[in-house]
VOPAGU-2260 file (C-alpha; in pm, 1 decimal, decimal comma):
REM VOPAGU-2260
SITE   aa  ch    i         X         Y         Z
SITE  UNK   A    0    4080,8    7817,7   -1850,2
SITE  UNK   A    1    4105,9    8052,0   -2146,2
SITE  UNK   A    2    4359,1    8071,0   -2371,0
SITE  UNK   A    3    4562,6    8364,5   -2270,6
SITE  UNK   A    4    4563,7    8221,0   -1948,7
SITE  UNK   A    5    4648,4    7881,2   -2117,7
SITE  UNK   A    6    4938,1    8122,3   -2269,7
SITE  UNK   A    7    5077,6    8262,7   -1960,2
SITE  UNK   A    8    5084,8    7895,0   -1781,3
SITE  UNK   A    9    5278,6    7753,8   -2038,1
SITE  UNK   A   10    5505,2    8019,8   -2037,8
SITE  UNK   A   11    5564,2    7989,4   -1647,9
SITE  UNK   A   12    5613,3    7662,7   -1658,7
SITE  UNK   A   13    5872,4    7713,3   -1969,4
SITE  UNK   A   14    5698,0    7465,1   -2220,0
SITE  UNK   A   15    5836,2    7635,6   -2445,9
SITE  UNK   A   16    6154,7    7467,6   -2433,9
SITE  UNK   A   17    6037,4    7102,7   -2540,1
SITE  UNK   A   18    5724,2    7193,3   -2718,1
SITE  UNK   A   19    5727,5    7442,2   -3045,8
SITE  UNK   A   20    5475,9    7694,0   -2872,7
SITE  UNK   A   21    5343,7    8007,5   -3122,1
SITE  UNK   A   22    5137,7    8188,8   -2861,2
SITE  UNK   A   23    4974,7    8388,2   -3099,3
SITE  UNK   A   24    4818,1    7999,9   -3270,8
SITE  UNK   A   25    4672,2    7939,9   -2933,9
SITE  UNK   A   26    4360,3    8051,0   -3040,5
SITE  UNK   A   27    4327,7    7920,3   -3351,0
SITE  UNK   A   28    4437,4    7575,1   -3170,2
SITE  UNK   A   29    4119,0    7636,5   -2926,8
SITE  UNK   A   30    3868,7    7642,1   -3241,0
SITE  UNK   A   31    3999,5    7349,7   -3355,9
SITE  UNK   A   32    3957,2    7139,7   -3044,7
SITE  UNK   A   33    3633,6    7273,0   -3007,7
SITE  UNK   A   34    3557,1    7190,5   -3362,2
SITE  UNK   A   35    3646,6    6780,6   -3292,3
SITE  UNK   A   36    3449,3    6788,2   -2927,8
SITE  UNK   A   37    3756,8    6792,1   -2753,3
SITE  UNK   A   38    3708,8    7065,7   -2586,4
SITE  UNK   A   39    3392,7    7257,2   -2488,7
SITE  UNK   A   40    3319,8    7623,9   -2387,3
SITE  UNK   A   41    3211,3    7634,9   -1992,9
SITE  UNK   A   42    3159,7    7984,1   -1926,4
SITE  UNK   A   43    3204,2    8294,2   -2094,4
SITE  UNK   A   44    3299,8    8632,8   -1879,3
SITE  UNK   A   45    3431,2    8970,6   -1847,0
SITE  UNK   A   46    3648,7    9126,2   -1586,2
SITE  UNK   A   47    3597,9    9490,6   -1527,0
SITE  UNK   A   48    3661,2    9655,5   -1844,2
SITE  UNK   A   49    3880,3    9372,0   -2002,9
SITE  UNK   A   50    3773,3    9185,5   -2303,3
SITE  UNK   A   51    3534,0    8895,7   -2264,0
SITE  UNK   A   52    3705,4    8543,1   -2214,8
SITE  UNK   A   53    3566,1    8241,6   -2310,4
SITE  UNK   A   54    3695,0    7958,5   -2045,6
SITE  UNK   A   55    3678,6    7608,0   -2182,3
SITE  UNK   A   56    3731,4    7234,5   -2070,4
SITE  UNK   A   57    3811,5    6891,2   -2175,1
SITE  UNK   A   58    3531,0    6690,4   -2285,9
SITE  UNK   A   59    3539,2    6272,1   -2281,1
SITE  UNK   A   60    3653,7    6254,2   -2601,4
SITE  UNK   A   61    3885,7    6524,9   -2510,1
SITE  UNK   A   62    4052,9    6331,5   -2234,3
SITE  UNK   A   63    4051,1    5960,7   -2459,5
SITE  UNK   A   64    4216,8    6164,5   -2787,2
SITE  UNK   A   65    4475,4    6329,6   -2509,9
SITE  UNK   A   66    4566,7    5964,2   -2375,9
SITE  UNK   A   67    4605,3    5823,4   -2707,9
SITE  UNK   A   68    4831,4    6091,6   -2797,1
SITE  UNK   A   69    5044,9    6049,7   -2492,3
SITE  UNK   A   70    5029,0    5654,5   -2550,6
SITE  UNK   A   71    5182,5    5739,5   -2875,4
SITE  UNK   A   72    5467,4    6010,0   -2750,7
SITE  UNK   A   73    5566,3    5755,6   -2448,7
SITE  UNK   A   74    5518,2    5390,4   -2509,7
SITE  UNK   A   75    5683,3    5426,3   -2928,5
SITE  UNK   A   76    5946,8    5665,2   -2847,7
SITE  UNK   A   77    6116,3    5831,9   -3186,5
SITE  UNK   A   78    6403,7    5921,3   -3313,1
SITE  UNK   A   79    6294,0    6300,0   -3296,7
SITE  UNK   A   80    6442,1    6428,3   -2947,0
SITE  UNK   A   81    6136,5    6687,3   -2893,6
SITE  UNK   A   82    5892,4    6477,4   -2926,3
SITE  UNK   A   83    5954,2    6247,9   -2683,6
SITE  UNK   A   84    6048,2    6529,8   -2453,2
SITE  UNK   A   85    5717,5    6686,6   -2521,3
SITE  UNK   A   86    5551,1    6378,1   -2389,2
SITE  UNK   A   87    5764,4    6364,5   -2085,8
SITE  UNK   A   88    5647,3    6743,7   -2013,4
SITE  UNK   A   89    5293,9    6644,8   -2056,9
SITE  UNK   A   90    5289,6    6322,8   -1845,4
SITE  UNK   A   91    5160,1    6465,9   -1551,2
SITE  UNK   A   92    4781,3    6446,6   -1727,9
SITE  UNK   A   93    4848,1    6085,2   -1706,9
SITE  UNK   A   94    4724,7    5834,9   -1418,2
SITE  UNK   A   95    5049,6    5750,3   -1256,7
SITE  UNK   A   96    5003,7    5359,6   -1324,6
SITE  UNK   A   97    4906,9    5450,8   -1686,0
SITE  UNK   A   98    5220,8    5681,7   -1708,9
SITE  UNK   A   99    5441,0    5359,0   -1566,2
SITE  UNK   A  100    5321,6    5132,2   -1825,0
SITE  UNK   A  101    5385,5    5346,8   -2128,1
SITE  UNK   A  102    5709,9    5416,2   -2019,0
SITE  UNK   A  103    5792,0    5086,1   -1963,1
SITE  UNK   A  104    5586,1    4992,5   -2312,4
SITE  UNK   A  105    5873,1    5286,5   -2454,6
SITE  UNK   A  106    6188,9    5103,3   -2273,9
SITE  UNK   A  107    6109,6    4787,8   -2448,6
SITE  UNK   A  108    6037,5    4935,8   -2749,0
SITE  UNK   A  109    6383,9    5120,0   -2710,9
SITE  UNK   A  110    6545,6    4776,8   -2603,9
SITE  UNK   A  111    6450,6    4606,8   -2909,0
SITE  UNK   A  112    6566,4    4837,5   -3134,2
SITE  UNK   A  113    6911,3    4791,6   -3010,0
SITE  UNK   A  114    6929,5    4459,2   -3077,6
């Protein structure tokens, strides 16, 4: 998708509210990804009279980087509340048996900080 699309998803979906979102960054966010072959550019368009989108997608590296991240945000939970949250809102991009084992991987990581 593009990113004012990206924009008005996140929005819907209120991801705003466990991750720090600055709409206005979401492009500058797209060049970067782009820059590190995370993401690459699959089409570029234009509606009617409307200003021509570029619509991108995840790229290999794209999808490895994202699961390392979320391996990170799950399985060694911090002591920063949004963080964690964040990763919770995002675990839908996760396999379900890969999302069970981090959060398992977080639980004892939890558990042995207690003791």
């Amino acid at each position: 998708m593009h990113p004012y699309e990206m924009g008005v998803i996140l929005r819907q979906r209120h991801k705003e509210e466990s991750i720090k979102l600055r709409y206005g960054s979401l492009y500058t966010v797209i060049d970067l990804l782009q820059q590190r072959a995370f993401i690459d550019a699959r089409e570029t368009g234009r509606d009617g009279r409307r200003p021509e989108r570029t619509v991108y997608e995840i790229t290999p590296a794209g999808r490895d980087e994202l699961r390392a991240w979320m391996a990170d945000l799950i399985a060694e939970p911090t002591k920063e509340y949004p963080q964690f949250e964040a990763g919770l809102c995002l675990l839908p991009v996760l396999p379900p048996d890969e999302a069970v084992a981090l959060l398992r991987a977080g639980l004892s990581t939890i558990a042995q900080a207690d003791h």
